[in-house]
MIGU-216494 format. One record per residue: x, y, z of N, C-alpha, C in turn; residue in one letter; residue number from 0; chain. Coordinates in Angstrom, 2 decimals, decimal comma, always signed. Layout:
N
PT/X/Y/Z/X/Y/Z/X/Y/Z/A/NUM/A
...
This chain:
217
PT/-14,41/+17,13/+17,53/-14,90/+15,80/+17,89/-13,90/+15,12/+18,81/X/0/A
PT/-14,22/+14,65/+19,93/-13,57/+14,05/+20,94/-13,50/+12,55/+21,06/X/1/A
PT/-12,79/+11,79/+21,41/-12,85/+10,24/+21,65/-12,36/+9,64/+22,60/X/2/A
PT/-12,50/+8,70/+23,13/-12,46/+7,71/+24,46/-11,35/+6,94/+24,01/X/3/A
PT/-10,76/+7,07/+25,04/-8,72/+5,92/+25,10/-9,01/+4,74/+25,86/X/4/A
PT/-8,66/+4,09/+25,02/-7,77/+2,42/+26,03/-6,71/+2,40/+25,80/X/5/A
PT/-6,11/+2,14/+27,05/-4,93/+2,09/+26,86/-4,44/+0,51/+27,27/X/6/A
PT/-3,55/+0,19/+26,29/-3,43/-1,50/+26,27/-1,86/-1,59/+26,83/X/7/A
PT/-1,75/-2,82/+27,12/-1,03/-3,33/+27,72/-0,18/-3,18/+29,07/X/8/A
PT/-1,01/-2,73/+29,64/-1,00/-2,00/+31,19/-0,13/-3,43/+32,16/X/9/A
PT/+0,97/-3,18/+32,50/+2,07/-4,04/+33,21/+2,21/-4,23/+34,65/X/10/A
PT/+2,24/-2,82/+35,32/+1,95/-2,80/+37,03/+1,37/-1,76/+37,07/X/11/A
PT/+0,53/-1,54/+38,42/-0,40/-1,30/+39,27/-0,33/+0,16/+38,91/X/12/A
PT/+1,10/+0,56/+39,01/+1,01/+2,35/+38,58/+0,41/+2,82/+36,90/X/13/A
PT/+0,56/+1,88/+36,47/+0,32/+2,38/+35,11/-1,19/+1,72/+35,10/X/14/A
PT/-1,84/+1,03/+35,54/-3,34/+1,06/+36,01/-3,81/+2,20/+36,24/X/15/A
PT/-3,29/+2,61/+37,56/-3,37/+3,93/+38,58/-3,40/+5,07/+37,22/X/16/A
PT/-2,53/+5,66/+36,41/-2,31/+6,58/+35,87/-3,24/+6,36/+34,50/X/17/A
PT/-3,67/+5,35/+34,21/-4,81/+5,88/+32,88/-6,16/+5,97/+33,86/X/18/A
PT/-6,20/+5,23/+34,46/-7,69/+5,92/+35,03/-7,67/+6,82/+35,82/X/19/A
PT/-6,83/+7,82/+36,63/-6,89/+8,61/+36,59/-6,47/+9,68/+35,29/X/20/A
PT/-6,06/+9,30/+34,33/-6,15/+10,22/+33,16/-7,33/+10,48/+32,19/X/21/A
PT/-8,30/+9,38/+32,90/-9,95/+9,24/+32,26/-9,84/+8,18/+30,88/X/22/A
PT/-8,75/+7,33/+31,14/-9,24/+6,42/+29,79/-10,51/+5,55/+30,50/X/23/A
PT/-11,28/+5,07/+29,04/-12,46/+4,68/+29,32/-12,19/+2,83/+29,72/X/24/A
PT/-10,98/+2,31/+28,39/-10,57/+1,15/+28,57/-9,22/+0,77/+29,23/X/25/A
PT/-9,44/-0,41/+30,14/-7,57/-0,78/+30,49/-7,55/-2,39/+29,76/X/26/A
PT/-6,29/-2,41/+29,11/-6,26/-3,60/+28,31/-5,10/-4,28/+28,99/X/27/A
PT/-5,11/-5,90/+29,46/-3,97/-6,24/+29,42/-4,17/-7,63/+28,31/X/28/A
PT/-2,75/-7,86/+27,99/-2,16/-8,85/+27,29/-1,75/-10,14/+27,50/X/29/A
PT/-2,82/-11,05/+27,18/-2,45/-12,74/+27,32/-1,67/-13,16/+26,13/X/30/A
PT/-0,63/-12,53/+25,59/+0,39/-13,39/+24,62/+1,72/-13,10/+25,06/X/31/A
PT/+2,25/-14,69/+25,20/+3,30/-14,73/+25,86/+4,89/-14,27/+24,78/X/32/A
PT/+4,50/-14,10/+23,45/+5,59/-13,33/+22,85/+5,59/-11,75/+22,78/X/33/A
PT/+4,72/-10,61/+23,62/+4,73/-9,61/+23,56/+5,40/-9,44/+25,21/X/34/A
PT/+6,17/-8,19/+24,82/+7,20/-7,60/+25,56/+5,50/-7,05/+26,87/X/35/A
PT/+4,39/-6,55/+26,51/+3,60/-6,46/+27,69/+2,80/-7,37/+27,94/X/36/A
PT/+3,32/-8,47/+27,73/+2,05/-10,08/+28,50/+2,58/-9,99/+29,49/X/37/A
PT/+1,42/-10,17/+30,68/+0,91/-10,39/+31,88/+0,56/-12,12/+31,81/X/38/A
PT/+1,50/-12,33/+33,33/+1,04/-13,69/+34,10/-0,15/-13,80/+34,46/X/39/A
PT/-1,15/-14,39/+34,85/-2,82/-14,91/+35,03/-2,06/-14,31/+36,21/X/40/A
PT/-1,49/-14,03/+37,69/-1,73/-13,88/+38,58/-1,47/-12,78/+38,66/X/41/A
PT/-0,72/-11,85/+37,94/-0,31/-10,68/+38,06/-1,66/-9,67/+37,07/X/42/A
PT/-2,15/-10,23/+36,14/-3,03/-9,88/+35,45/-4,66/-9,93/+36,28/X/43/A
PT/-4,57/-10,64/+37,41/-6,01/-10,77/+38,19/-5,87/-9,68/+39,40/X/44/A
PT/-4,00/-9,21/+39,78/-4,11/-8,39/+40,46/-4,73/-7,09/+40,05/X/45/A
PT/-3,91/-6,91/+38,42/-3,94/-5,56/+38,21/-5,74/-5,30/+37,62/X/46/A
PT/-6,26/-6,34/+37,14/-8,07/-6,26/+36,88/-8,66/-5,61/+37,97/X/47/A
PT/-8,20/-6,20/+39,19/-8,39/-5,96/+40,43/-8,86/-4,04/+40,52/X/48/A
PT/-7,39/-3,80/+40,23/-7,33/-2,36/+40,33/-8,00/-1,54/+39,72/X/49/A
PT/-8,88/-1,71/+38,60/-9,36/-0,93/+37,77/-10,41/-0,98/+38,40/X/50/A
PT/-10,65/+0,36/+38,36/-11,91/+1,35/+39,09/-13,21/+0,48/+38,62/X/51/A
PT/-14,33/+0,99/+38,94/-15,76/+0,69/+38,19/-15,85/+1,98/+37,35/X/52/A
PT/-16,76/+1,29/+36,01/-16,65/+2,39/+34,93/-15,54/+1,97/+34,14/X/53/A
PT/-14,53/+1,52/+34,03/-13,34/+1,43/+33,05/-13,20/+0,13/+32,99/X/54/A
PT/-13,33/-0,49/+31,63/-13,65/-1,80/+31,13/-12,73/-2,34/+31,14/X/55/A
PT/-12,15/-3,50/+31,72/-11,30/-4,91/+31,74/-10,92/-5,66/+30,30/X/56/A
PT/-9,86/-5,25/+29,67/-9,81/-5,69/+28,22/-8,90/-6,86/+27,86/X/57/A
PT/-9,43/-8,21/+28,24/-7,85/-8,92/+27,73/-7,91/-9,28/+26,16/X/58/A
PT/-6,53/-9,07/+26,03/-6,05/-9,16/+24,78/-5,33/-10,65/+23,82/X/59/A
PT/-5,77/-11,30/+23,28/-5,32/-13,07/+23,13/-5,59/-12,65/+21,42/X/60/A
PT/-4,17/-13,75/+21,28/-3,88/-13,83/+19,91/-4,41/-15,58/+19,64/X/61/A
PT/-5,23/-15,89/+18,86/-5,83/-16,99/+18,49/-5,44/-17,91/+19,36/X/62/A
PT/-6,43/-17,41/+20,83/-6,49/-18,06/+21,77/-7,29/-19,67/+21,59/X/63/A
PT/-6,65/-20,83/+22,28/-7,82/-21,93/+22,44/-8,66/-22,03/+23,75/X/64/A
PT/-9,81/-22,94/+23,52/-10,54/-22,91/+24,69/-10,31/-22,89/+26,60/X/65/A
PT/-9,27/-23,49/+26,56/-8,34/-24,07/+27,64/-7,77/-22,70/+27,99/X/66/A
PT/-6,80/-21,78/+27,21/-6,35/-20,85/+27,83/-7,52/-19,86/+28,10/X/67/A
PT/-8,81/-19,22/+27,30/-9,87/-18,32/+27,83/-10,18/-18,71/+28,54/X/68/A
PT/-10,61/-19,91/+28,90/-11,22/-20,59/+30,57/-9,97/-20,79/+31,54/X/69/A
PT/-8,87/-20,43/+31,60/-7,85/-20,60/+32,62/-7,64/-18,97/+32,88/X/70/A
PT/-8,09/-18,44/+31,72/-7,64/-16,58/+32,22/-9,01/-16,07/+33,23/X/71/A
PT/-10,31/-16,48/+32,09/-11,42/-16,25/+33,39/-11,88/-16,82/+34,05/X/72/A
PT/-11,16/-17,87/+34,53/-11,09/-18,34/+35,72/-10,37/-17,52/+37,15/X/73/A
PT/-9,76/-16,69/+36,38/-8,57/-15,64/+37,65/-9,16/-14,69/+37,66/X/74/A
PT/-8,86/-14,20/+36,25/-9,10/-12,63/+35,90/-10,18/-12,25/+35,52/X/75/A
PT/-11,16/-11,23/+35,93/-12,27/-10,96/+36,31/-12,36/-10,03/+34,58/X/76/A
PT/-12,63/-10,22/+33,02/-12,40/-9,12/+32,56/-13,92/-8,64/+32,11/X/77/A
PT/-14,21/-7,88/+31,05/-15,29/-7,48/+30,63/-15,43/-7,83/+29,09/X/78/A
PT/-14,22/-7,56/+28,37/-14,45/-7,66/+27,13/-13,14/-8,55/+26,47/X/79/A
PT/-13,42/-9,26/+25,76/-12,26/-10,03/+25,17/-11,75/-9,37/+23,86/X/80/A
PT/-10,45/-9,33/+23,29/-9,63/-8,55/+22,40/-9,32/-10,04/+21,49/X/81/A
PT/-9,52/-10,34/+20,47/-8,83/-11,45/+19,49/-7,71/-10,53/+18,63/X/82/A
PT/-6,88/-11,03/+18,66/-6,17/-9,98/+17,26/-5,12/-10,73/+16,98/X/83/A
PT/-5,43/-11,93/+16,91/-5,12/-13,13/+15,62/-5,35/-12,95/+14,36/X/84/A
PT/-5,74/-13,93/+14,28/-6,22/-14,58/+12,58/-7,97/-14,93/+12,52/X/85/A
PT/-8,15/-14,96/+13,99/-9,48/-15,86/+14,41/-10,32/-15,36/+12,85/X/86/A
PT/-11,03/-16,54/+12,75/-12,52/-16,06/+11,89/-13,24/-15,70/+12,63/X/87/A
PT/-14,43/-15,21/+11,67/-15,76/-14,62/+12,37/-16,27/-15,79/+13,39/X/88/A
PT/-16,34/-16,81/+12,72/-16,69/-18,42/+13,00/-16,16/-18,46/+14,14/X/89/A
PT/-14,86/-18,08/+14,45/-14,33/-18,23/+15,34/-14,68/-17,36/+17,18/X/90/A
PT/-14,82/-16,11/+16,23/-15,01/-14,52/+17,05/-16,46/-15,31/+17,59/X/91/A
PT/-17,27/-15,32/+16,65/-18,87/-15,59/+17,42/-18,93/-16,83/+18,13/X/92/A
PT/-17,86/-18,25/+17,89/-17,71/-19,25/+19,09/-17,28/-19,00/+20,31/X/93/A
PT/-15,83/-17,93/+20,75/-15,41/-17,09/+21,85/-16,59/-16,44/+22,65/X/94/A
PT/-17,83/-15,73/+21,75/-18,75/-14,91/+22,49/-19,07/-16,11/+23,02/X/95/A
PT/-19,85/-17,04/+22,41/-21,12/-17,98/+22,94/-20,47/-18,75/+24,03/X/96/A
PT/-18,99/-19,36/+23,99/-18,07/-19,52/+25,12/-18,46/-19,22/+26,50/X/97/A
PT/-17,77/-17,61/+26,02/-17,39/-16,65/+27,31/-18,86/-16,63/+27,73/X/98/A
PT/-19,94/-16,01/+27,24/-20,44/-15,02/+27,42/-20,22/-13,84/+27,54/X/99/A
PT/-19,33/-13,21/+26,97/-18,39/-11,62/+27,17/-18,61/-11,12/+25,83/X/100/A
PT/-18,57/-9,43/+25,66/-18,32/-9,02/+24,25/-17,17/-9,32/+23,93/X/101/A
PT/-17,10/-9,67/+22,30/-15,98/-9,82/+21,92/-15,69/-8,36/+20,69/X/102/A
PT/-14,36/-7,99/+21,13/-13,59/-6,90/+19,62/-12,71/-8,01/+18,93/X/103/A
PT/-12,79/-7,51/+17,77/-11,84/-8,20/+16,69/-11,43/-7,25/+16,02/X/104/A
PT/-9,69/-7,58/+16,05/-8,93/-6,65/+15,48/-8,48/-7,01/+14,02/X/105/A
PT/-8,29/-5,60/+13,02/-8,52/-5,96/+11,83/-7,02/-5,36/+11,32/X/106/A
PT/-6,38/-5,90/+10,72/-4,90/-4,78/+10,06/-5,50/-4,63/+8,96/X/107/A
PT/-5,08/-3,44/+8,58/-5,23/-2,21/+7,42/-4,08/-1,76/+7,23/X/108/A
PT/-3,95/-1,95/+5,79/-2,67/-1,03/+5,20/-3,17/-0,96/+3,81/X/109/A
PT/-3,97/-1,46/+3,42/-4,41/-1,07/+2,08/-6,56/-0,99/+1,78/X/110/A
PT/-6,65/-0,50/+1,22/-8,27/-0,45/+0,64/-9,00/-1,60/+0,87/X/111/A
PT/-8,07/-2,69/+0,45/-8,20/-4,11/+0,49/-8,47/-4,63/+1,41/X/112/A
PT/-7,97/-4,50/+2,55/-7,94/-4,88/+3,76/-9,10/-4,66/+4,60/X/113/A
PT/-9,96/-3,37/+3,89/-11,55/-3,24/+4,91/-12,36/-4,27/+4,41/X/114/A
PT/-12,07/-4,78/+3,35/-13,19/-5,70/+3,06/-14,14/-6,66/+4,42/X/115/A
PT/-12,74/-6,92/+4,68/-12,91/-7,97/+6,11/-13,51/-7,47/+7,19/X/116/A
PT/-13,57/-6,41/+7,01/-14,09/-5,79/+8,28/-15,74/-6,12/+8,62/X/117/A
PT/-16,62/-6,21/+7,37/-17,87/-5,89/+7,16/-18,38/-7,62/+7,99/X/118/A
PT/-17,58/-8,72/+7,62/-17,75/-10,02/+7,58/-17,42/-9,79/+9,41/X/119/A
PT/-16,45/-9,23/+9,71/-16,02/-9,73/+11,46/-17,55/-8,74/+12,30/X/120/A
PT/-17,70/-7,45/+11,66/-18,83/-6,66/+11,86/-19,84/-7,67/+12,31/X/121/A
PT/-20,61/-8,52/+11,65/-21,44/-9,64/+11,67/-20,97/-10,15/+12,88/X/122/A
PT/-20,06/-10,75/+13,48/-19,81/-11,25/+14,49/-19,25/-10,97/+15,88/X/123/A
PT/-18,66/-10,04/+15,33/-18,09/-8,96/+17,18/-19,03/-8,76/+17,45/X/124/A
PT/-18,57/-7,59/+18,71/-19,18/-6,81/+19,21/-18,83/-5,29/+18,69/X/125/A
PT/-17,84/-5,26/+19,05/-16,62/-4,18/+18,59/-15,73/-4,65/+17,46/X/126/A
PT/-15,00/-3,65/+17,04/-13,97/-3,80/+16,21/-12,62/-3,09/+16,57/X/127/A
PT/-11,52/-3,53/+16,62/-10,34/-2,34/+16,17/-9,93/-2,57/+14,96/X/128/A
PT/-9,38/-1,29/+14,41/-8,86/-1,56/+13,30/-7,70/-0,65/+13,22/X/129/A
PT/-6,40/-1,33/+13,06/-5,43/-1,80/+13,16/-4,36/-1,23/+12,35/X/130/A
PT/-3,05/-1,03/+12,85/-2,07/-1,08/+11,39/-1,73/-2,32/+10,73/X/131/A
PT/-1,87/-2,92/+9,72/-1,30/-4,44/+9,69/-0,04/-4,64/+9,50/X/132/A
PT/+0,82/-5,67/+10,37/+1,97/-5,34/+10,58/+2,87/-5,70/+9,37/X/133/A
PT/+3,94/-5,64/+9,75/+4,72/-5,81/+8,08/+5,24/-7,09/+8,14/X/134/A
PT/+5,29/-7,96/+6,89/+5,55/-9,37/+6,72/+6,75/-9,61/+7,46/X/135/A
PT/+6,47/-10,94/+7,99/+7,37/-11,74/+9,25/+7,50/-10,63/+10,56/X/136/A
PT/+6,25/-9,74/+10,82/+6,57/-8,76/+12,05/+6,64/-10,26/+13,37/X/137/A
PT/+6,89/-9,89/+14,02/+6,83/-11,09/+15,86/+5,39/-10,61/+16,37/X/138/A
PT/+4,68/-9,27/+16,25/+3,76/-9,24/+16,87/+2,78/-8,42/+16,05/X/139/A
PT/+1,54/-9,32/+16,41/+0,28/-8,65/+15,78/-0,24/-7,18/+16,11/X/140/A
PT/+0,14/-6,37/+16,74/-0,30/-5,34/+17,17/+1,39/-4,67/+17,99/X/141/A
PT/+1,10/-3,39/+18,58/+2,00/-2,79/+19,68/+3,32/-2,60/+19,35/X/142/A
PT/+3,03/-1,95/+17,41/+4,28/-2,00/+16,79/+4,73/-0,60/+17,01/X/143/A
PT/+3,84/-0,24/+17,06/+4,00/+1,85/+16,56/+4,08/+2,02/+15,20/X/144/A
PT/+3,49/+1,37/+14,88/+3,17/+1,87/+12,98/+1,66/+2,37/+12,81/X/145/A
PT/+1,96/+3,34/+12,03/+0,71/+3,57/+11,28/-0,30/+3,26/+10,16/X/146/A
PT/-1,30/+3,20/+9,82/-2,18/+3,10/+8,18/-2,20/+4,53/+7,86/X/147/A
PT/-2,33/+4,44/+6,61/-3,05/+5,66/+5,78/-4,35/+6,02/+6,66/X/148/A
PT/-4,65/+7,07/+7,37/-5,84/+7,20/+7,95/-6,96/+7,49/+6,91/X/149/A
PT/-6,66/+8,17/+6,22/-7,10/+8,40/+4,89/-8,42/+7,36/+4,23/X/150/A
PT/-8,01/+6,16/+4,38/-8,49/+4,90/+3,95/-9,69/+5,08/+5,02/X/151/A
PT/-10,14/+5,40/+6,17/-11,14/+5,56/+6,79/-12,35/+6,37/+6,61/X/152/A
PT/-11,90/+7,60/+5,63/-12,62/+9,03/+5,46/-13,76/+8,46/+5,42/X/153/A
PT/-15,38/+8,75/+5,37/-16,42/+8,84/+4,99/-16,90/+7,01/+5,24/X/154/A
PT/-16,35/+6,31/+5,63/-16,46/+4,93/+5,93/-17,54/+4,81/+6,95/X/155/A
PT/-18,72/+3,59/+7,21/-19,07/+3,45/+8,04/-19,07/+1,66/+8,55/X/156/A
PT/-19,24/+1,42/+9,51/-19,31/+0,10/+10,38/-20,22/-0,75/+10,83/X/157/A
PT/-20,55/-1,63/+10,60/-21,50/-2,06/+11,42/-21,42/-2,42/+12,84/X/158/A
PT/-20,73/-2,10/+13,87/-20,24/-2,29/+15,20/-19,39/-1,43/+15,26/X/159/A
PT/-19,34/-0,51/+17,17/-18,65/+0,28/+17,20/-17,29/+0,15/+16,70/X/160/A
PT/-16,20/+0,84/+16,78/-15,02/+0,59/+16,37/-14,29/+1,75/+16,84/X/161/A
PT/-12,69/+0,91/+17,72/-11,77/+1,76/+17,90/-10,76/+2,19/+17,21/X/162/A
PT/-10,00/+2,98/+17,06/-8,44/+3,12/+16,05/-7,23/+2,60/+16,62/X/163/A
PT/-6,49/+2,04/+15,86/-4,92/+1,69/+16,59/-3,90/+2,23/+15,68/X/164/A
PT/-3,07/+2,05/+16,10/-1,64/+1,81/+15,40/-1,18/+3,05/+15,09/X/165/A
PT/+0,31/+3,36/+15,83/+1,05/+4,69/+16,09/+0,41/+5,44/+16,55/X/166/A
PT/-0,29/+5,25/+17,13/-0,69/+6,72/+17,66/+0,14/+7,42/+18,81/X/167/A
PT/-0,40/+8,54/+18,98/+0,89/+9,43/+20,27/+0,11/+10,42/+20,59/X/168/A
PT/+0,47/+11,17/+21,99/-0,53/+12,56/+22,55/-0,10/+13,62/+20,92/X/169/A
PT/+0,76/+13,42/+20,31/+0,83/+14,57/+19,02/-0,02/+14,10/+18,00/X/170/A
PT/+0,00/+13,07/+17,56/-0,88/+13,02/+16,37/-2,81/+12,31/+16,44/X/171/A
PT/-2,91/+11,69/+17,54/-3,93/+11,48/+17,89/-5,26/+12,21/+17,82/X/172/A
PT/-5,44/+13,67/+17,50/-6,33/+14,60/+17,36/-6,55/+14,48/+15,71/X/173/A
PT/-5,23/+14,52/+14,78/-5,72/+14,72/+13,84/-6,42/+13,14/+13,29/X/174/A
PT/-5,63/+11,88/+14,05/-6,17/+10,70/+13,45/-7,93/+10,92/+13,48/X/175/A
PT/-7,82/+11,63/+14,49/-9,69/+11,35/+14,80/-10,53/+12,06/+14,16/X/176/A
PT/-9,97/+13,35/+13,77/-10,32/+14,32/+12,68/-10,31/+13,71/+11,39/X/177/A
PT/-9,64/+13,28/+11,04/-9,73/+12,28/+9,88/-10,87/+11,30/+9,48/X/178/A
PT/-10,49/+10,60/+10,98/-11,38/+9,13/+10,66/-12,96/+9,32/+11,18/X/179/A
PT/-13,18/+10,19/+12,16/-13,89/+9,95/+12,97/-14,42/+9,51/+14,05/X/180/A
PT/-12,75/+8,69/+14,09/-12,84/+7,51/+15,16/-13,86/+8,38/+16,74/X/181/A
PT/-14,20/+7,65/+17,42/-14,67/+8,10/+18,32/-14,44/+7,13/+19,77/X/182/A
PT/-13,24/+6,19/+19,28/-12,31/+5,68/+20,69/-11,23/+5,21/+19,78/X/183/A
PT/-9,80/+5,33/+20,37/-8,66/+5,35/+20,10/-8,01/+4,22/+21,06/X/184/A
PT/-7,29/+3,25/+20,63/-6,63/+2,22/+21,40/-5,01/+2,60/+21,19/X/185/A
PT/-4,18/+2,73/+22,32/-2,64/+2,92/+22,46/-2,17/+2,44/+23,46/X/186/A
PT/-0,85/+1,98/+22,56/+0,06/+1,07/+23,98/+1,20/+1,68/+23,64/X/187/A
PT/+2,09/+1,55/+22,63/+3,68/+1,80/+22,17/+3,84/+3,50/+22,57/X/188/A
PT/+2,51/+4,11/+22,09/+2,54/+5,82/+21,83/+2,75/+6,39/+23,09/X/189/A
PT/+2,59/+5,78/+24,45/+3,01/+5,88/+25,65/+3,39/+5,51/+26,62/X/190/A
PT/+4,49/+4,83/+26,48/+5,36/+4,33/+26,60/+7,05/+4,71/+26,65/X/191/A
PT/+7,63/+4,66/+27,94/+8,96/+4,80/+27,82/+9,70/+3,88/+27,36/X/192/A
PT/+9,23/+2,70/+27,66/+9,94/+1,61/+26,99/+8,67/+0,66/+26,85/X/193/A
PT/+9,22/-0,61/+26,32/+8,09/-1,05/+26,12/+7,52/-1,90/+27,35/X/194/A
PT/+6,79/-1,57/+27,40/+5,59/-2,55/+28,75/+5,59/-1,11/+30,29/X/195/A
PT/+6,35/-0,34/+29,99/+6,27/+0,43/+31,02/+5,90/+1,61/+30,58/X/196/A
PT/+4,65/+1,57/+30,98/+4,05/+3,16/+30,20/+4,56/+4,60/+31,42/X/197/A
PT/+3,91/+5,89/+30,50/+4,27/+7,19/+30,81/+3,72/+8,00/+31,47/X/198/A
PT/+3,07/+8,15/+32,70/+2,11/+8,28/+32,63/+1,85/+9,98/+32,48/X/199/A
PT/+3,05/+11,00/+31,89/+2,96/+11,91/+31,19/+2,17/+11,52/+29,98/X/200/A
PT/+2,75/+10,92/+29,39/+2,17/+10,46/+28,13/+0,34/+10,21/+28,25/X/201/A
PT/+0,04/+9,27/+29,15/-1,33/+8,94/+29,11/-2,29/+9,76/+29,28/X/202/A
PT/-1,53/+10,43/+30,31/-3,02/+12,03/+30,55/-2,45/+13,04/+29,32/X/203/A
PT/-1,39/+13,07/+28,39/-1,74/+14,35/+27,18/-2,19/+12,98/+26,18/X/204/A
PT/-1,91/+11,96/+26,04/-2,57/+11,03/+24,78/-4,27/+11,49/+25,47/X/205/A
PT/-4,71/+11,28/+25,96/-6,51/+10,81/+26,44/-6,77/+12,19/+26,25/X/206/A
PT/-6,48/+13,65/+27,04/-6,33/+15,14/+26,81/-6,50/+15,34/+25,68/X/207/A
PT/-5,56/+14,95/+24,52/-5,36/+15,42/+22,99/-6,70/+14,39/+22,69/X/208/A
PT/-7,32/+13,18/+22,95/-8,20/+12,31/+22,43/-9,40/+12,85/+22,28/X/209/A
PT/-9,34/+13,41/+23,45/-10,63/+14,21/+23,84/-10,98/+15,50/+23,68/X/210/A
PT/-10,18/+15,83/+23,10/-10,08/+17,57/+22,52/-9,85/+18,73/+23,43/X/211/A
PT/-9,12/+18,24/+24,66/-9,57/+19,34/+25,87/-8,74/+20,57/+25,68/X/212/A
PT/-9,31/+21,36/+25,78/-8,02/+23,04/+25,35/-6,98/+22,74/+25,90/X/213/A
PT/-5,55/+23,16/+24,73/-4,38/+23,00/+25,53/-3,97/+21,95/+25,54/X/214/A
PT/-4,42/+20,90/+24,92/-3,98/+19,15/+24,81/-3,24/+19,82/+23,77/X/215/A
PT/-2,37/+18,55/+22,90/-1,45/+18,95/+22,09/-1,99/+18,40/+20,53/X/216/A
């Protein structure tokens, strides 16, 4: 079973350049100004710019208010909006009716407990990710390189599509999907030389191994 990559937090133009030519399906950039890959509104409308047709425009906002989503698409041209706050559903389905854009809502998982929520945001996305949840007093909601128990996914189903996050890498990414089922995979840290400057070795064997192609790793 094969799956479709976004790759998030895409910084300059080359690392645009190198997931879509590595065939990811999504490019994500980042409107939070405490992550090491947030993008300026002007640098973020260039790099939207760049993404091919066919590969979806993903910005990423941590319990964004009205003022900043209408100042980003006002520049930046995207397709789908990323919450991976705290937002409520209440919240997720006011952003859609807003924007007019699909909205994903990202969910942390680290325990059994934690899918509950999922079923309630289901009702109101469009999409879902679901998430590692980060560890108490982490600085950032996502783009840690940690993992969940994938485990906790087995035999699970969704009411809205849904991607996988958290630690993933071109090595272990085949079996996450074997596991879960996932059938799109979201990574930023897993390819990456440092942070905000991705690999773009990394991106064509992460999407390769995603997708099951012989010889991926």
């Amino acid at each position: 079973m094969g799956a479709v990559a976004k790759i998030c937090g895409l910084t300059r133009p080359e690392d645009v350049d190198a997931a879509a030519e590595a065939g990811a399906r999504y490019a994500g950039l980042v409107f939070f100004p405490r992550s090491p890959r947030h993008v300026p509104t002007p640098t973020a409308a260039v790099l939207a710019a760049r993404v091919p047709v066919g590969m979806a425009r993903v910005g990423l906002f941590v319990d964004p208010d009205d003022a900043l989503l209408d100042s980003v698409l006002a520049e930046v041209p995207l397709d789908i909006l990323q919450l991976h706050g705290h937002e409520t559903p209440d919240r997720v389905a006011a952003v859609k009716a807003r924007t007019g854009l699909p909205v994903m809502k990202a969910v942390g998982v680290a325990s059994a407990a934690d899918l509950d929520a999922i079923w309630d945001y289901g009702l109101a996305a469009d999409l879902l990710l679901i998430d590692a949840k980060p560890a108490p007093g982490a600085a950032l909601p996502g783009g840690n390189g940690i993992a969940f128990d994938w485990r906790l996914l087995v035999g699970r189903r969704f009411l809205k599509p849904w991607m996988l996050a958290g630690g993933l890498t071109p090595g272990n990414v085949a079996e996450a999907i074997r596991l879960t089922g996932a059938q799109a995979v979201d990574v930023s840290s897993g390819v990456e030389r440092a942070p905000g400057i991705k690999d773009p070795a990394l991106i064509r064997a992460l999407v390769a191994a995603a997708a099951g192609e012989p010889g991926a790793p």
